[in-house]
C-alpha angles and dihedrals in degrees: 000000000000081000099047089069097062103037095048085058087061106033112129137171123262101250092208129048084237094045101090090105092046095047098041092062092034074069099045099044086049089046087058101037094227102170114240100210092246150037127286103200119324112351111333140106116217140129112268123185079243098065088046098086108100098111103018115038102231095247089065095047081051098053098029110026115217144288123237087247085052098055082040089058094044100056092044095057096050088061095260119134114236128190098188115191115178106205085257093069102035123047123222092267104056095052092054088068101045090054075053097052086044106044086044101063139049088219098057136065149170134214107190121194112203133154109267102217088075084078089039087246119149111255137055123235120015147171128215138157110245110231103195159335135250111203102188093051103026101233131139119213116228124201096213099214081202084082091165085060109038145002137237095281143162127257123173108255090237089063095049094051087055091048080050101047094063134103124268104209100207089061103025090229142106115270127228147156139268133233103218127188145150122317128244095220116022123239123286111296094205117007136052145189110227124187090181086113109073087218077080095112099036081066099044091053097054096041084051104040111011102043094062095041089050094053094044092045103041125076094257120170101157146048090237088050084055098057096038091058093042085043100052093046102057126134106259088240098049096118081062093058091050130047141168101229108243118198114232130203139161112254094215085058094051142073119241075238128087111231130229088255095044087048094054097050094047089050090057098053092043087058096054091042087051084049092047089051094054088046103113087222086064093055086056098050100042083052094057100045087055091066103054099052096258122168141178130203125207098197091047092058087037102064085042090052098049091055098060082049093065095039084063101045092035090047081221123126109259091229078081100059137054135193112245096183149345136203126195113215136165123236139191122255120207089275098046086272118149136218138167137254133181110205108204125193113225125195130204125164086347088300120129137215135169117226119189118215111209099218123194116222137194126183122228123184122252142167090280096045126257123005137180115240116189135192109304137165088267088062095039090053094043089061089039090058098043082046094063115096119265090256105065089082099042091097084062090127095200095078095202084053095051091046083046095053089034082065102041085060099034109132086220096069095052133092119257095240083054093040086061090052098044092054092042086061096040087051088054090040092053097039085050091054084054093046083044093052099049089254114112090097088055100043115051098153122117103264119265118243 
């Protein structure tokens, strides 16, 4: 029962009837404090159902539930290490060691996903963390996250093998159960993969299959004729797919002070945007989009981005609200720092709230002295290209121009704090191929680098 104690502080009921998948592993991220790069409401910061939707959007989650790939994906793109068996490919003895290994630890648990009318419960198909294990007896403990339906209770391990061997329809495959603990390498600090927009696999497709067929079949003999032709070809909705990650909270709930907490993360961040700036690739890029006219607005993504926030806080759509205004401002850390924050107004129903963006900042050095330079699409792109696997650029015919661009996006030349971020996108990347392919119920296994 070592397990139990940790997962029980953090047991929580699904807020959705299709949510069994989302909240399970809200519990078990939670179990294992693994840190989900922002804030949840107010100041902590905590899994929500909300935040899972990196390789499901969240409406389909709510009018389809969820596959057992899917949960897979998802725990794989939040930084937590999964180790997925469906009973097809595990055999009742080894699981029960494995419930052994789990209840056992504070630093390992499973979520198991069975049919419920084995136990003559009411319901089909269903996910819950198992809390424990009982050896003279051989019973497994679930922590039903349906709370309203059922309790924590006891079933004999033999009976929810049998819940588990059975066929989700939906997939036309065994379901099973996965083994979750904490990651090597934390989830990305900055920048973020979305398939909220349902434009998601028309990107993917073209950053898997067109990009490396555009730079092979088009006369390119520069790195600037590169971008340009990856650049003008983009999918319309490609700001949607990625995102720099902002941190939200109510202002009424803040401080006009940043804290000690709120200081460190946007340091960090400040820190990976600084090393994507220094990245020669972004040189390139930033040169070409200034040729082509190409602008970004702060306050533009800002208001955007306020309303998602209180989307997010509110639990209301953000079609319902809109940003009336926003304000940059400056404000003091503990030591005199400063950081920025953009405070946006956002109405709904006639109703107002103020939202603060955490905003990370770097300075870079013009005609008219400092200036503060924030995320902006030349630096997204920029992460988005070094994300792409090596061999996107490998059809380059001009062989000293392939080794040249090989070189601008080699892991080896980056940073450590940038080399995290890069392989966090190339892991989503890879998991939303997957996603993109229909194979995210064959292939369970964390994504190769």
């Amino acid at each position: 029962m070592e397990g139990f104690f940790r997962l029980i502080s953090y047991f929580q009921t699904q807020s959705e009837p299709a949510y069994c998948g989302l909240a399970s592993l809200s519990v078990v991220l939670n179990a294992l404090s693994i840190d989900p790069g922002r804030k949840w409401k107010g100041p902590w910061r905590w899994f929500d159902e909300s935040m899972l939707d990196c390789c499901e959007p969240l409406e389909v989650v709510k009018e389809k539930g969820i596959s057992f790939g899917k949960v897979v994906c998802l725990a794989h793109c939040s930084g937590a290490k999964v180790e997925a068996f469906r009973t097809s490919q595990s055999t009742i003895d080894d699981f029960r060691k494995f419930v052994v290994k789990c209840t056992s630890s504070e630093n390992c648990h499973m979520i198991s996903t069975y049919h419920r009318g084995v136990f003559k419960q009411t319901g089909t198909g269903h996910f819950s963390p198992i809390g424990g294990y009982n050896a003279e007896r051989d019973m497994a403990l679930i922590l039903d996250v349906a709370r309203f339906k059922y309790p924590p209770h006891w079933v004999p391990l033999k009976l929810l093998w049998e819940a588990m061997d059975s066929i989700d329809q939906s997939t036309g495959k065994r379901r099973g159960f996965m083994l979750i603990s904490r990651p090597h390498r934390e989830p990305g600090l900055l920048y973020t993969l979305s398939c909220k927009d349902e434009s998601w696999i028309e990107i993917a497709k073209y950053l898997k299959e067109d990009v490396p067929r555009l730079v092979s079949s088009q006369h390119v003999d520069s790195v600037e004729k590169i971008i340009s032709v990856v650049f003008k070809s983009l999918p319309s909705n490609f700001n949607q797919f990625i995102r720099w990650v902002a941190e939200i909270r109510i202002t009424e709930d803040s401080n006009q002070n940043l804290s000690a907490e709120e200081k460190s993360r946007l340091k960090l961040k400040q820190l990976v945007l600084k090393e994507v700036h220094e990245t020669e690739l972004f040189k390139h890029i930033n040169k070409f989009l200034s040729t082509v006219g190409y602008e970004d607005s702060l306050t533009y993504a800002a208001a955007k981005a306020c309303c998602q926030g209180a989307e997010i806080l509110s639990g209301s759509p953000s079609k319902e609200f809109c940003c009336r205004e926003t304000c940059v401002k400056c404000i003091k850390g503990p030591d005199d720092s400063e950081g920025t924050v953009v405070t946006g107004v956002v109405v709904r129903d006639g109703n107002e709230q103020k939202v603060d963006l955490l905003v990370p900042s770097t300075q870079t050095e013009c005609e008219c002295g400092p200036e503060a330079t924030y995320p902006a699409g030349n630096d997204v792109f920029t992460a988005l290209l070094l994300a792409l696997p090596p061999q996107t650029w490998s059809g380059i015919k001009d062989q000293a121009l392939m080794h040249e661009m090989k070189q601008l996006i080699s892991m080896a030349s980056l940073p450590t704090l940038l080399q995290e971020e890069v392989l966090h996108l190339r892991r989503q990347l890879q998991l939303l191929k997957r996603c993109q392919e229909n194979k995210e119920e064959d292939d369970l296994a964390a994504p190769a680098y």
